[in-house]
C-alpha positions in Angstrom: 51.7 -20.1 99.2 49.5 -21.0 102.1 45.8 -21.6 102.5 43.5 -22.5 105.2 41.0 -25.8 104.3 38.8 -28.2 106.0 39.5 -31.3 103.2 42.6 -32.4 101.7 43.3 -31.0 98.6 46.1 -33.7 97.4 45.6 -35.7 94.3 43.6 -38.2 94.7 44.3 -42.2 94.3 42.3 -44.0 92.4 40.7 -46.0 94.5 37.6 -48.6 94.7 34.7 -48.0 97.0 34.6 -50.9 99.6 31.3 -53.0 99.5 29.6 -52.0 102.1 29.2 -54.1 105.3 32.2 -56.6 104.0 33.4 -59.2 106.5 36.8 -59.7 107.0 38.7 -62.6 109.6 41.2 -61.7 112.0 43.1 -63.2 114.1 45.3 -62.2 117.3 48.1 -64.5 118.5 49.5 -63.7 122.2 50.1 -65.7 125.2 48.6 -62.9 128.0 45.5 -63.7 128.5 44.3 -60.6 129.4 46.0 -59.1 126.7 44.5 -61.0 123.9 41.1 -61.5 125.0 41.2 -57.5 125.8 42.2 -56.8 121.9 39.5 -59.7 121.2 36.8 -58.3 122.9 37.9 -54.4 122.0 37.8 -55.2 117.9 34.7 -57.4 118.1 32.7 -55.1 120.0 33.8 -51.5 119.9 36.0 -51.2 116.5 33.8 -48.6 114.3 34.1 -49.1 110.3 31.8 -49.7 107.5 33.1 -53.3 107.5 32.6 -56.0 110.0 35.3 -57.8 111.7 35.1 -61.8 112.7 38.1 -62.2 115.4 39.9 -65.0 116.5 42.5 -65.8 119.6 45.2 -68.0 119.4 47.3 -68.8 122.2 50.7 -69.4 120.9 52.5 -69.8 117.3 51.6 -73.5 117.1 47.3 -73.4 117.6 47.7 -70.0 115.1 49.3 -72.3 112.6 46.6 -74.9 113.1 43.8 -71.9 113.2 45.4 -70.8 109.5 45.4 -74.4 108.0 42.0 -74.1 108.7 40.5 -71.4 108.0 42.0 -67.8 105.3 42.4 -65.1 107.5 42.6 -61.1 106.0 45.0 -60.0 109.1 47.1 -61.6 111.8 48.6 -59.3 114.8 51.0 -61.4 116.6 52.6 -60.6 120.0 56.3 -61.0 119.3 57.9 -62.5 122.4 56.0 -65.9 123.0 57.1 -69.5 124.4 58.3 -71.4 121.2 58.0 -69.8 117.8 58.2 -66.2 118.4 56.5 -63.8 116.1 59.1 -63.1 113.4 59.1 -66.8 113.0 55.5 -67.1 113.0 55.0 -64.2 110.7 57.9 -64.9 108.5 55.7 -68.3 107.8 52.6 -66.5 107.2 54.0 -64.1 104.8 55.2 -67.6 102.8 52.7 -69.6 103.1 49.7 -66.8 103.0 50.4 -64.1 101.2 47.1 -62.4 101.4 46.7 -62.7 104.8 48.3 -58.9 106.1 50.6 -59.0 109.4 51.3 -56.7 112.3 52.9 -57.2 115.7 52.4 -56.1 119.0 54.8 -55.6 122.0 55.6 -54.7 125.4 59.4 -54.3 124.8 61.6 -51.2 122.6 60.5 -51.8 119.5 63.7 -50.0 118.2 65.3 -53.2 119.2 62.9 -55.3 116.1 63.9 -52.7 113.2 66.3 -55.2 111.8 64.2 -58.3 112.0 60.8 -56.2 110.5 62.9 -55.7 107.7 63.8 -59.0 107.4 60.6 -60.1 108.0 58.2 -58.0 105.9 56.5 -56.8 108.9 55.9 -52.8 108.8 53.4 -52.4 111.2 54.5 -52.7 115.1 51.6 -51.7 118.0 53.5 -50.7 121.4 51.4 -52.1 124.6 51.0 -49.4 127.0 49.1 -48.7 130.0 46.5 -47.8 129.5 46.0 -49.1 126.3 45.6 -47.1 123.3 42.9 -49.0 121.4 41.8 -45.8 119.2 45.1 -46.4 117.8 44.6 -50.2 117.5 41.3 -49.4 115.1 43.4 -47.0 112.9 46.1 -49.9 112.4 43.3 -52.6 112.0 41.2 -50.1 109.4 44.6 -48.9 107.7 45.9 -52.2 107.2 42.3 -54.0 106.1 41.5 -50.5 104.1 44.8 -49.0 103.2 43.3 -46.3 100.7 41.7 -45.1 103.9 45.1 -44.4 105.6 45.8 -41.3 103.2 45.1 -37.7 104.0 46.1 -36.0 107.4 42.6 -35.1 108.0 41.7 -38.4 108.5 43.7 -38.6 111.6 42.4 -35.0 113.1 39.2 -34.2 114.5 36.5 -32.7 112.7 37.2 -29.2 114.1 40.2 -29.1 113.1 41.2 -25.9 110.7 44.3 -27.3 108.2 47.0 -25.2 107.0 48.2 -25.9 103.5 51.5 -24.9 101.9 52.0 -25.7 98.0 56.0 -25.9 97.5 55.8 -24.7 93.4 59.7 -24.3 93.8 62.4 -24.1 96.1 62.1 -21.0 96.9 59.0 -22.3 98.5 61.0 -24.5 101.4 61.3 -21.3 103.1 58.3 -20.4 102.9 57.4 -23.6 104.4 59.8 -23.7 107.0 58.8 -20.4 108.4 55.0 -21.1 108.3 56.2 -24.5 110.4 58.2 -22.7 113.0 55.4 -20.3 113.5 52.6 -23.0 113.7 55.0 -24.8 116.0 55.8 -21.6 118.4 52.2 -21.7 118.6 51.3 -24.6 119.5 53.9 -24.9 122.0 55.8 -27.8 120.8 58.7 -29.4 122.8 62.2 -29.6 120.8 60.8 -27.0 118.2 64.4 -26.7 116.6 65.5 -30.4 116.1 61.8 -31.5 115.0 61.9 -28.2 112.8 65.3 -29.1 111.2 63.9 -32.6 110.7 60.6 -31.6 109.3 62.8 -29.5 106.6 65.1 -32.0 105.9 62.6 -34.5 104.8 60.8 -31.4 103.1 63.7 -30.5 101.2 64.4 -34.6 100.0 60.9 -34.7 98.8 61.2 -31.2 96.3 64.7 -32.3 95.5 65.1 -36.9 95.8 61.3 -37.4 93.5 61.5 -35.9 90.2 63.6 -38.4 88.0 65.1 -38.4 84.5 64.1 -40.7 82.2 67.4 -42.8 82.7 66.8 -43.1 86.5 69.0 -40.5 87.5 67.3 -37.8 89.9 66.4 -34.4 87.6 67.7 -31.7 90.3 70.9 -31.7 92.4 69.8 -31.0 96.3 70.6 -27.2 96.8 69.7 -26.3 93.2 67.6 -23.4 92.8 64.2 -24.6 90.9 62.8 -21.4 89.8 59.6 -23.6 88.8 59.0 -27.1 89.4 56.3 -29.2 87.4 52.9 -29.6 88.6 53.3 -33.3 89.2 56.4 -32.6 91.5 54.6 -30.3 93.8 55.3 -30.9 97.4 52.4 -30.7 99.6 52.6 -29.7 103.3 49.7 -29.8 105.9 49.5 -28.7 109.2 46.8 -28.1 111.9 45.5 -28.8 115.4 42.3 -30.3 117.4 41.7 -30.6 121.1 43.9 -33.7 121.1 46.7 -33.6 118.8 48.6 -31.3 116.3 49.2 -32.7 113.1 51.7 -32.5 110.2 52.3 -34.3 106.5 54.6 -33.9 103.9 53.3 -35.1 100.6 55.2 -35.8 97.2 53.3 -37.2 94.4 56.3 -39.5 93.4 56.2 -42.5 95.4 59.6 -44.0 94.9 60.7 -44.7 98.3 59.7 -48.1 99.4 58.8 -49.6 103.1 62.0 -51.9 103.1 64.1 -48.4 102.2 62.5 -46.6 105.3 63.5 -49.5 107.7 66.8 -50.0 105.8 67.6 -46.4 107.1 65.9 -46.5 110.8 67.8 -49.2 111.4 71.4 -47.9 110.2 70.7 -44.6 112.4 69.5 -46.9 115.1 72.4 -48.8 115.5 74.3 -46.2 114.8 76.3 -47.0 111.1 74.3 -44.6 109.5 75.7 -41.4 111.9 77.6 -40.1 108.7 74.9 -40.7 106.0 73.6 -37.8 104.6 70.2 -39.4 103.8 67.9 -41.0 105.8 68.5 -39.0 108.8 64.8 -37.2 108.5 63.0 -39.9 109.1 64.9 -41.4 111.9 65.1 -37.7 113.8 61.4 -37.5 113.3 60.6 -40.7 114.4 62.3 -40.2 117.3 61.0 -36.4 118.2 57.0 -36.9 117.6 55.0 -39.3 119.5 53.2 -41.1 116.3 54.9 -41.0 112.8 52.9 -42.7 110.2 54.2 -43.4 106.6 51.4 -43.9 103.5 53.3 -45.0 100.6 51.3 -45.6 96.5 53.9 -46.4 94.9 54.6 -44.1 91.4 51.5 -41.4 92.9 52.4 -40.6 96.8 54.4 -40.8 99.7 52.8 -39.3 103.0 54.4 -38.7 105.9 52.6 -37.6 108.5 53.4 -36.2 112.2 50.9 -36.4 115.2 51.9 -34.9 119.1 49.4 -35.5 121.4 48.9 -33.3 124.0 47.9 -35.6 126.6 51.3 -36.8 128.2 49.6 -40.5 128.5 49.4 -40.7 124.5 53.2 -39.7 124.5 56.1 -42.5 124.7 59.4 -42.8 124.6 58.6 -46.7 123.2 58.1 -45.4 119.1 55.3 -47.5 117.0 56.2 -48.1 113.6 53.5 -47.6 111.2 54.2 -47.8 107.4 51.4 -48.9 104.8 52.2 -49.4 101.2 50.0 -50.3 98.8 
């Protein structure tokens, strides 16, 4: 089944309000002038939220380390090549010695080649420099990591005018009725690569209706390919799809929660380096993140995993240098 909406109509976390007009402490580590003072100046200045931001530069690993035995900081975005300590390095002692303070990193290099060291790391947020650059996307990475309830829901990430399609997956049955809705929404739209981002788009559609629902004892409650006539209510699937004048947009939604950020880098990084060419899971991710231009994944764990799917159509927004963008709760 498929319906048109303007709101999300997925469960809802429970979430808290946050206070109004909170202050929160950032600080940005990079040795580029221009490059700090420009993300500086852009989140001080010109970052919209219902929160305000206090932001700090640092010039290499060493002052930031002084900076943080000074002063408790909410969120630290590090450049990750830099003279001396490098980010991992600097980030790896954050994450130890500050636990509450959340971490991202920004570069100017493939960030495919970093997979392996984010996982070791903890880091699951990495911001791609590009010229020009993208410092829309900068405020959703700031507000999502400082906010995270606010990074669920596709509509947050489309434009107001935007008309969303919804398909309820009620059984499996129901993945066909999804796929064709896709493919038709994607003919449309006038998507590049329409079949490999189609069979992706199922694959991970098809793992969420059959790779959530669990048995008591662990074990997962329907073998992939199994015909479900009826699924329960709380293993409905939920997929989204829709368009503004600067993007199309897609999620996939399970209310189970059970994959973790370390599992999603664990698997980009064994199809990246190429030891996971013969898995037969994890592939959907990977092949997504490497056919759309953002993929973003929302993960509460035990009530919802999101993964959601923006093209832009401006060619400047498009790179073949992929962010990585997971926030868990």
């Amino acid at each position: 089944m498929s319906q048109r909406f303007r709101q999300s109509l997925t469960p809802s976390l429970s979430e808290t309000e946050p206070s109004l007009r909170r202050e929160y402490r950032v600080l940005i580590v990079d040795d580029d002038d221009i490059i700090r003072e420009g993300l500086v100046g852009y989140l001080e200045n010109y970052h919209e939220s219902s929160y305000q931001l206090r932001v700090e530069p640092a010039v290499s690993s060493v002052q930031a380390r002084e900076k943080l035995a000074q002063q408790s900081y909410d969120l630290m975005i590090t450049d990750i090549n830099m003279p001396g300590e490098d980010g991992f390095g600097l980030t790896k002692f954050v994450n130890e010695q500050y636990p509450q303070t959340k971490t991202a990193m920004i570069t100017a290099y493939k960030i495919e080649d970093y997979v392996r060291n984010a996982k070791k790391t903890g880091v699951f947020n990495i911001i791609a420099k590009t010229a020009p650059f993208n410092f829309d996307e900068l405020s959703t990475v700031v507000n999502n990591l400082l906010e995270p309830t606010s990074a669920f829901g596709i509509e947050t990430y489309m434009g107001a005018e935007s008309e969303l399609t919804q398909v309820v997956l009620k059984s499996s049955d129901d993945i066909m009725v999804a796929f064709r809705a896709l493919q038709q929404f994607m003919e449309s739209a006038r998507l590049l690569n329409i079949n490999d981002l189609l069979t992706a788009v199922i694959e991970a559609v098809t793992n969420a209706v059959y790779h959530v629902a669990k048995l008591p004892n662990g074990s997962l409650k329907y073998e992939k390919g199994q015909h479900i006539a009826h699924l329960e209510e709380e293993e409905y699937v939920y997929v989204y799809f829709g368009q503004d004048t600067e993007k199309i947009g897609i999620a996939i939604v399970d209310q189970g929660g059970r994959i973790t950020a370390d599992e999603i880098l664990y698997w980009l990084d064994r199809n990246i380096s190429g030891s996971g060419l013969m898995d037969t899971h994890g592939r959907g991710v990977f092949l997504i993140h490497r056919l759309v231009d953002r993929l973003l994944i929302n993960i509460a764990p035990g009530q919802r995993t999101e993964i959601l799917m923006l093209n832009y159509l401006d060619p400047l927004h498009s790179r073949a240098n992929k962010p990585i963008y997971i926030n868990q709760l």
